[in-house]
C-alpha positions as CSV (number, residue, x, y, z in Angstrom):
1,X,16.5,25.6,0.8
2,X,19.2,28.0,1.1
3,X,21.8,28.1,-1.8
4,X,25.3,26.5,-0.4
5,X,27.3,28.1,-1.1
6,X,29.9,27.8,1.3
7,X,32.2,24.5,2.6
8,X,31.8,24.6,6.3
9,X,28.9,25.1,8.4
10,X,29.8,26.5,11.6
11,X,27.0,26.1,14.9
12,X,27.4,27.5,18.1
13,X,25.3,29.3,20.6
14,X,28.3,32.3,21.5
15,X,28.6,35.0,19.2
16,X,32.2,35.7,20.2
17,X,33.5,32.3,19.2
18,X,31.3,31.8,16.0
19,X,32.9,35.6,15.0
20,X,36.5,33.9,15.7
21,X,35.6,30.7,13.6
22,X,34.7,32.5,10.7
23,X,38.1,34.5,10.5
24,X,39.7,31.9,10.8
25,X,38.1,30.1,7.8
26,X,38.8,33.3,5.8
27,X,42.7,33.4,7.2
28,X,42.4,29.9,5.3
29,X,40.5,30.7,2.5
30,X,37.6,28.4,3.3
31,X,33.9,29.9,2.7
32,X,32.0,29.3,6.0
33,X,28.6,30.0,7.4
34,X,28.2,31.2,11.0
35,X,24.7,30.3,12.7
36,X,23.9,31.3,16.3
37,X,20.7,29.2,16.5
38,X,21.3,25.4,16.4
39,X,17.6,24.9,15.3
40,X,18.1,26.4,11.8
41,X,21.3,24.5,10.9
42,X,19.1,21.6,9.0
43,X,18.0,24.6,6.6
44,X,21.1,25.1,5.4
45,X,21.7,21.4,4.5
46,X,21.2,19.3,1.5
47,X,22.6,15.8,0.5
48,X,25.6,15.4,-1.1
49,X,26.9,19.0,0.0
50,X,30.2,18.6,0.1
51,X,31.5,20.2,3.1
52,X,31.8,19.6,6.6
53,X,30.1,21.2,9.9
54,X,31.9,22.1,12.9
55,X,29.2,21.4,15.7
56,X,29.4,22.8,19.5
57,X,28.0,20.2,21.7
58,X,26.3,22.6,24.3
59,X,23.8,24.8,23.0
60,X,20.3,25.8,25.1
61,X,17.7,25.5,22.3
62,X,19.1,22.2,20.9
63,X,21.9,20.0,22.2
64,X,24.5,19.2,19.7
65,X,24.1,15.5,20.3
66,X,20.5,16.0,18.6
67,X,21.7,18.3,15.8
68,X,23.9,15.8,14.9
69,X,21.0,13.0,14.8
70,X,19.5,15.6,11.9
71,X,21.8,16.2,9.8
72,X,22.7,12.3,9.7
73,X,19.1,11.9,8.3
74,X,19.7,14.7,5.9
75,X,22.9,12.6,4.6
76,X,24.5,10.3,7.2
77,X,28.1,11.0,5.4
78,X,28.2,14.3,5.7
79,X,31.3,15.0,7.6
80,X,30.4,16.4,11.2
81,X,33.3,17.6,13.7
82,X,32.2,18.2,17.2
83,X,33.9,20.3,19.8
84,X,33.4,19.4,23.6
85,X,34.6,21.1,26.8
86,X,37.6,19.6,28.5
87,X,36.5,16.2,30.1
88,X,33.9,15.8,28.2
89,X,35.4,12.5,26.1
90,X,33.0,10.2,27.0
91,X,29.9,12.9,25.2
92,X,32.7,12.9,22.7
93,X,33.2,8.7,21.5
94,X,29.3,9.1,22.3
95,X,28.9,11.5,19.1
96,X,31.8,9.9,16.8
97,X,29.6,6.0,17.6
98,X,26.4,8.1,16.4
99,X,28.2,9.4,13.4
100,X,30.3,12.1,13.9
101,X,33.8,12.5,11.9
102,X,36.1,13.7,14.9
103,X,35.6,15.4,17.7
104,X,38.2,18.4,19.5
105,X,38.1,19.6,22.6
106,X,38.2,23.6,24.2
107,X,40.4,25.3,23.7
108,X,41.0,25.1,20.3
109,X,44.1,24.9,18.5
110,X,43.6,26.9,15.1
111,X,46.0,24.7,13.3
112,X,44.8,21.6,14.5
113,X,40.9,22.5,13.7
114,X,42.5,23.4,10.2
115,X,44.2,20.8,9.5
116,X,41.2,18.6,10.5
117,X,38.7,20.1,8.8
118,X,40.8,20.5,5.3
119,X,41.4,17.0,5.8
120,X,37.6,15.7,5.8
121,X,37.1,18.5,3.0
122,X,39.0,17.2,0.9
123,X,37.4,13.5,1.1
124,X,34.5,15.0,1.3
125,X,35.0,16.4,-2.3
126,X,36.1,13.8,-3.4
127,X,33.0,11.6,-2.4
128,X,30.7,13.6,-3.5
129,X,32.1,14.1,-7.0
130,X,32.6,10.2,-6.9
131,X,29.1,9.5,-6.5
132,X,28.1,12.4,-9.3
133,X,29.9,10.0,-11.6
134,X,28.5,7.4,-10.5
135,X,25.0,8.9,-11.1
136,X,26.0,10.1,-14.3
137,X,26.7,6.7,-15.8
138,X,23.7,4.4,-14.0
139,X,21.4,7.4,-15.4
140,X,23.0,6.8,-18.8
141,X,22.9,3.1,-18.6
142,X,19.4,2.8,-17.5
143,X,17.1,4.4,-19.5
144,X,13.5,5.4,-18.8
145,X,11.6,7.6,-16.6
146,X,9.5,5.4,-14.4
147,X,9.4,5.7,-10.7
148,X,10.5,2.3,-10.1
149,X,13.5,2.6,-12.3
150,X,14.5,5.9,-10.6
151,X,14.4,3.8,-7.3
152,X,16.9,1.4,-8.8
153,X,18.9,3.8,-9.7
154,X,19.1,5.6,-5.8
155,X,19.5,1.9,-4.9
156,X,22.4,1.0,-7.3
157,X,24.4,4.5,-6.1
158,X,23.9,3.2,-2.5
159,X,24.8,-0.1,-2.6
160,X,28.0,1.3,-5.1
161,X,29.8,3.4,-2.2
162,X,28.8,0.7,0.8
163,X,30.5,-2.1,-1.2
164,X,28.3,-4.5,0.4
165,X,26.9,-8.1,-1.3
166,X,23.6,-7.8,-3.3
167,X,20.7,-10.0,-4.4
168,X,19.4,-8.6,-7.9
169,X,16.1,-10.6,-8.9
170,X,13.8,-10.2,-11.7
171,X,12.6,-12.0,-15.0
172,X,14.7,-13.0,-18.1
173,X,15.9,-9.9,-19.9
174,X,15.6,-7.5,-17.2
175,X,18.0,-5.9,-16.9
176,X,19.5,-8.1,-14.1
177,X,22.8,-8.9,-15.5
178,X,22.8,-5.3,-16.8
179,X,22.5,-3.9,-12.8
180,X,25.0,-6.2,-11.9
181,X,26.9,-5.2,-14.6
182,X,27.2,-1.8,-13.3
183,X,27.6,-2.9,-9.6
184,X,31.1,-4.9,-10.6
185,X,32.4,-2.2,-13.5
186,X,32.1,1.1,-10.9
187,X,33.4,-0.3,-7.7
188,X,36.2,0.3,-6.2
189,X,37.8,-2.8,-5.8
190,X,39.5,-4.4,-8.1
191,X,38.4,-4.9,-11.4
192,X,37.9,-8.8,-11.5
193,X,35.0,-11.0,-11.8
194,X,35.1,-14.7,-11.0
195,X,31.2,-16.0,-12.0
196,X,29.6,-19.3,-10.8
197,X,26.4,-20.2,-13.1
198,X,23.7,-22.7,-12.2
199,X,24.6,-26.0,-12.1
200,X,23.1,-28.7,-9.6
201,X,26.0,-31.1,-11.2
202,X,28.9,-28.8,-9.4
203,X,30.7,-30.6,-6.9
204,X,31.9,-29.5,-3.9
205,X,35.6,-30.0,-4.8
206,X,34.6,-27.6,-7.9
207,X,32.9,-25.1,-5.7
208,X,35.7,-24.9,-3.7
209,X,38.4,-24.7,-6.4
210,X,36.3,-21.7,-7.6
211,X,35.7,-20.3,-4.7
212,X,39.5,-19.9,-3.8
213,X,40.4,-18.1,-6.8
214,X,38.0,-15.1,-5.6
215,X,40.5,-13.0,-2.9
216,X,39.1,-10.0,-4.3
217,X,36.6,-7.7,-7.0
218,X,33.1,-9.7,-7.6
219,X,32.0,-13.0,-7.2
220,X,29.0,-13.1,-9.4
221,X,25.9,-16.1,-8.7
222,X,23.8,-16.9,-11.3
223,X,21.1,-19.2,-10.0
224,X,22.5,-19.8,-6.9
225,X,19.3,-21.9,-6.0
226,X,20.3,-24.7,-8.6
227,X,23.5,-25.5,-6.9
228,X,22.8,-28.6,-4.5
229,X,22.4,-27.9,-0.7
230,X,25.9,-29.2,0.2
231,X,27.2,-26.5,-2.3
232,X,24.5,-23.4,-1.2
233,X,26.1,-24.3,2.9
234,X,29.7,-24.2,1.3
235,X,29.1,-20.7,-0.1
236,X,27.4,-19.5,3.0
237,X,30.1,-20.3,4.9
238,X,32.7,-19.3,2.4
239,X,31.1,-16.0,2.6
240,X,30.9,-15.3,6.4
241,X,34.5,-16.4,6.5
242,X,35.6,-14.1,3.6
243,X,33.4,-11.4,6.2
244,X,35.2,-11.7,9.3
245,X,38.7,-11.9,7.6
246,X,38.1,-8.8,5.7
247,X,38.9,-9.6,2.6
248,X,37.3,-7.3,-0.4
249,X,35.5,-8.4,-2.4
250,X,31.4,-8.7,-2.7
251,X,29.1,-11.3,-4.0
252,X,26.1,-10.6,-6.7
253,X,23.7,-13.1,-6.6
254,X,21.2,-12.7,-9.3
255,X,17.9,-14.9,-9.1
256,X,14.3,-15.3,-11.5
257,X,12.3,-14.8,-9.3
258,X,11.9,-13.2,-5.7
259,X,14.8,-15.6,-3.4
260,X,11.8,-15.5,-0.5
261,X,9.5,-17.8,-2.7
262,X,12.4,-19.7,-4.0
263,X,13.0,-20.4,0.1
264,X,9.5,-21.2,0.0
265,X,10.1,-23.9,-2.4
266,X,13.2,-25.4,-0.8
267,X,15.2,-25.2,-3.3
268,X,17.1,-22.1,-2.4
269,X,18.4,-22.5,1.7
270,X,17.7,-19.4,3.9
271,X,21.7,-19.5,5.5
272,X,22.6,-18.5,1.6
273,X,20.2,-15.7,1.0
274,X,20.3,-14.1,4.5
275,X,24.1,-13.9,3.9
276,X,23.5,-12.5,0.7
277,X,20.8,-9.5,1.0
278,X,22.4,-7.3,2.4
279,X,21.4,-5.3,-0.1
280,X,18.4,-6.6,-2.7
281,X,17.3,-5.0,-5.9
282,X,14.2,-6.1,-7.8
283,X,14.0,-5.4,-12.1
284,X,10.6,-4.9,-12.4
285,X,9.4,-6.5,-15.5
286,X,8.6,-3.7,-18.6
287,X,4.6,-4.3,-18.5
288,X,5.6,-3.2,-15.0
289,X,6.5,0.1,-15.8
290,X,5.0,1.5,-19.5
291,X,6.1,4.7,-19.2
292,X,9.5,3.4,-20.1
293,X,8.0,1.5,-23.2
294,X,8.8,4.4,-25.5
295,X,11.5,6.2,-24.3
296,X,13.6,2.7,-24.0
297,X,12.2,2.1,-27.9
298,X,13.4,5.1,-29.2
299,X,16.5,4.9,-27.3
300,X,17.8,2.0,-29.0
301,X,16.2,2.7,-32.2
302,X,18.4,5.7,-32.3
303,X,21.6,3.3,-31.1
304,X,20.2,0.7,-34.4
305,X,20.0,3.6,-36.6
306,X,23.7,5.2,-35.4
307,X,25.1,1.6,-35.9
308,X,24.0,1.1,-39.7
309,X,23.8,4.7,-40.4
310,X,20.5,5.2,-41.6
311,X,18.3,7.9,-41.0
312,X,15.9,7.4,-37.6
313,X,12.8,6.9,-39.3
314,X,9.5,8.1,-38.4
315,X,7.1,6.3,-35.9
316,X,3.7,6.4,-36.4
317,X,1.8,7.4,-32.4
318,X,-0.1,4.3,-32.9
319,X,2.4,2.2,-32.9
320,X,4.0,3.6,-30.2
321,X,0.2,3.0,-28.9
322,X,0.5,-1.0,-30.0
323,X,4.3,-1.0,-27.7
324,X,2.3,0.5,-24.8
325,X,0.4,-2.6,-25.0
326,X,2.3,-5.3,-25.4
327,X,3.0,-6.8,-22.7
328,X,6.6,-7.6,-23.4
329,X,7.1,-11.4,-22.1
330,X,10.8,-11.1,-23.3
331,X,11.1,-7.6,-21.5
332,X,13.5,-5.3,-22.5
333,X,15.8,-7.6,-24.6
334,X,12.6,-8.2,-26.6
335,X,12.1,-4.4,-26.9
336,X,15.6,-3.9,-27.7
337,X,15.1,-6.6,-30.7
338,X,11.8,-5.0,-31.9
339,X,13.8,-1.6,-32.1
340,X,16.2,-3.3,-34.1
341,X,14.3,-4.7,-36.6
342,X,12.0,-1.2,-37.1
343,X,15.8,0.4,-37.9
344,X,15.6,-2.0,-41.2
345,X,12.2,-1.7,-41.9
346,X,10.2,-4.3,-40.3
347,X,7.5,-3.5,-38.3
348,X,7.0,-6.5,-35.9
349,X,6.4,-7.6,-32.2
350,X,7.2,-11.0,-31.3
351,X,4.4,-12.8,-30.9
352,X,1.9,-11.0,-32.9
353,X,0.3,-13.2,-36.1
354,X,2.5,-12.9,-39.0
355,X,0.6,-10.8,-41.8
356,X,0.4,-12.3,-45.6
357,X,0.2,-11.7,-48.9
358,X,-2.7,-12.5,-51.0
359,X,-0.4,-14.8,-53.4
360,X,0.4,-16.5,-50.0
361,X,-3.2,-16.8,-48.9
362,X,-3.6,-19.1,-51.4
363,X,-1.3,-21.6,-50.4
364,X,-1.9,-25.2,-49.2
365,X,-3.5,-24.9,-45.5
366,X,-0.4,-27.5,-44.6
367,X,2.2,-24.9,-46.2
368,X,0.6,-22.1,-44.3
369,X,0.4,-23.4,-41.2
370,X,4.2,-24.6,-41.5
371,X,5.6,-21.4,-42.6
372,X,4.1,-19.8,-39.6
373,X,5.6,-21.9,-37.1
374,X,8.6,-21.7,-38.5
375,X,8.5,-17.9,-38.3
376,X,7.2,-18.3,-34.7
377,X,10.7,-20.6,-33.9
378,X,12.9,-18.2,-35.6
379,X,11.2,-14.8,-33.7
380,X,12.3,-17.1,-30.3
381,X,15.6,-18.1,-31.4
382,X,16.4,-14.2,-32.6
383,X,14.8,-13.0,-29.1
384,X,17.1,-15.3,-27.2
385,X,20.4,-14.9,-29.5
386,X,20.1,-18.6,-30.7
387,X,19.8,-20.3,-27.2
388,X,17.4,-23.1,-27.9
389,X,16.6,-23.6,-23.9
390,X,15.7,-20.4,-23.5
391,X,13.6,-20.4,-26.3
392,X,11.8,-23.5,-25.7
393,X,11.2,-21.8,-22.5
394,X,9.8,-18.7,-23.9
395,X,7.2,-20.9,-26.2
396,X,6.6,-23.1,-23.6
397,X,7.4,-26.5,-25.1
398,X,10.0,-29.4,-24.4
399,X,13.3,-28.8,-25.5
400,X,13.7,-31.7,-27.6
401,X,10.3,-30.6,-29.0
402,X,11.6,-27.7,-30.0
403,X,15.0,-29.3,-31.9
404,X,12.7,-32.0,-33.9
405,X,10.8,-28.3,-35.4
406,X,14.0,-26.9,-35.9
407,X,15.4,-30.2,-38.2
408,X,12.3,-30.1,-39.9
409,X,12.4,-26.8,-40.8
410,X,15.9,-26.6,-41.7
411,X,16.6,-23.9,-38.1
412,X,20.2,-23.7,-37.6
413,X,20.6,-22.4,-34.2
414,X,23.9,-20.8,-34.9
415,X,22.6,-18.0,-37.7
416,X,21.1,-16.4,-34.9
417,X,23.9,-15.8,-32.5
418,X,25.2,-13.0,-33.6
419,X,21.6,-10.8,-33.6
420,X,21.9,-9.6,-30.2
């Protein structure tokens, strides 16, 4: 790949008129590249260059038209003008349908092709240091070095800049609400979220009342598949309406688990979904991807450490070994809460058997085997921030199960709300 050094890439098969091109880019003070061959052009092309190409449409080794079908593959916004020969505007509309910014037509006007291409320069520029931002903060939100997390990442910049709905599904803690998160925060529209959470009780009256607050930013959906089927149609065709009016804003829908098994089940209808994906991002679970075990561990150890300012302290490789391992039911959240707790100094997984004592050893079997479950409770409710559903979930038993253990063992749900 040659270096790029230069903001307009000029292609044309007649020495005499590339020659005149190029002085007038320096008369302007643009940096340009001349090339006589058509069939090199892609070799001098990256994605996210910012500049534009100024493309002749009749060349013998490759025709424009085709050139231009390249470099769209290379990055299908880089900014392309074409220049046709008098009558040619039907080739012309052809070119701008298959991407191309603008065309002009011979002869050329020096001021007009300046003004046009100083034009597309500067939102070129614009874009591309735009989407660098952009970049820069989803790499500095999600950490880790795995390859499917790097694919989120090129997924979340895409679906940033085309401003289009998305369907982000995954497990509890994720990262779902994180990626969504970042979707609503870095868009350009407007900074406003209206959020509709699960709830097969919402009416239709409600939906609606909800619905007609949202004119534009996000319009976040949390378990979209709980809502009754009279509700799921309403937002369908709320949303295609929205569509073909052209109002901005985009829905988020975020789901537990993939929306075409949910289809499967009935209890999410396919009118809703195929609305909705037009962009669809899956959080792989962390025992998905263990190359981010560590790095996401140390990351928020350091962030636990910062916050109480203490001293990062030093982890042993086998533990690191015994993270590796785990596989993490409670995903990152439960990494993140593991980190936290290693900052103090306690070395723990949730989950794992709690180790004792030999003055506790000798307790009464009854006393033993209630002071473990009671640990067992309290690891779920810290995991989960002190939402007993969620925790009943988590250890698998019937919510009012789970409060009848909590009386008994004197659990108050609200001493762990504030651990996350």
């Amino acid at each position: 790949m040659q270096t790029l050094n230069y903001s307009v890439l000029l292609v044309d098969d007649d020495q005499d008129v590339l020659d005149s091109y190029k002085h007038l880019m320096d008369i302007a003070g643009l940096t340009a590249k001349a090339l006589l061959d058509p069939t090199e052009a892609t070799g001098y092309l990256k994605r996210d260059w910012p500049g534009v190409v100024l493309l002749d449409m009749y060349m013998p080794q490759m025709h424009g038209m085709e050139l231009l079908e390249k470099i769209k593959q290379i990055d299908d916004r880089i900014p392309v003008i074409v220049i046709t020969g008098h009558g040619d505007i039907p080739m012309a509309v052809d070119a701008v349908r298959k991407g191309a910014c603008e065309f002009i037509e011979k002869p050329i006007n020096p001021a007009e092709l300046l003004e046009m291409l100083k034009s597309h320069l500067d939102l070129r520029r614009a874009f591309v240091e735009q989407k660098k931002q952009m970049v820069a903060t989803i790499d500095k939100s999600l950490v880790g070095k795995s390859a499917q997390l790097e694919q989120i990442r090129h997924l979340l910049s895409q679906y940033l800049l085309l401003e289009n709905h998305v369907v982000i599904w995954g497990e509890s803690g994720s990262g779902r609400h994180l990626a969504a998160n970042l979707l609503h925060t870095m868009s350009s529209q407007p900074n406003r979220c209206e959020a509709i959470h699960a709830d097969p009780n919402l009416s239709e009256s409600q939906l609606s009342e909800m619905l007609a607050r949202v004119t534009a930013g996000t319009l976040l959906l949390d378990g979209a598949e709980q809502l009754s089927e009279p509700c799921q149609r309403m937002l369908a065709q709320h949303l295609i309406a929205n569509e073909r009016e052209g109002k901005a804003f985009r829905a988020i829908a975020i789901f537990g688990k993939d929306p075409e098994q949910l289809i499967a089940e009935q209890s999410l209808i396919p009118e809703l979904y195929y609305v909705l994906n037009q962009g669809v991002i899956e959080m792989p679970a962390l025992r998905q991807r263990p190359d981010d075990v560590v790095v996401l561990f140390h990351h928020f150890l350091k962030q636990s450490c910062l916050k109480l300012g203490k001293v990062i302290p030093k982890v042993e490789p086998n533990y690191l070994s015994v993270l590796r391992g785990h596989l993490w039911p409670g995903n990152v959240r439960e990494l993140r809460n593991v980190a936290e707790l290693f900052a103090v100094g306690i070395v723990k997984l949730t989950g794992k058997d709690k180790i004792y004592t030999q003055a506790e050893t000798m307790l009464p079997l009854d006393e033993l085997v209630d002071d473990f479950e009671k640990g067992v409770i309290e690891d779920a409710l810290f995991l989960h921030s002190g939402r007993v559903s969620d925790a009943a979930d988590y250890l698998k038993v019937p919510r009012k199960k789970l409060y009848l253990r909590m009386k008994k063992h004197d659990i108050d749900k609200e001493s762990f709300k504030s651990a996350k």
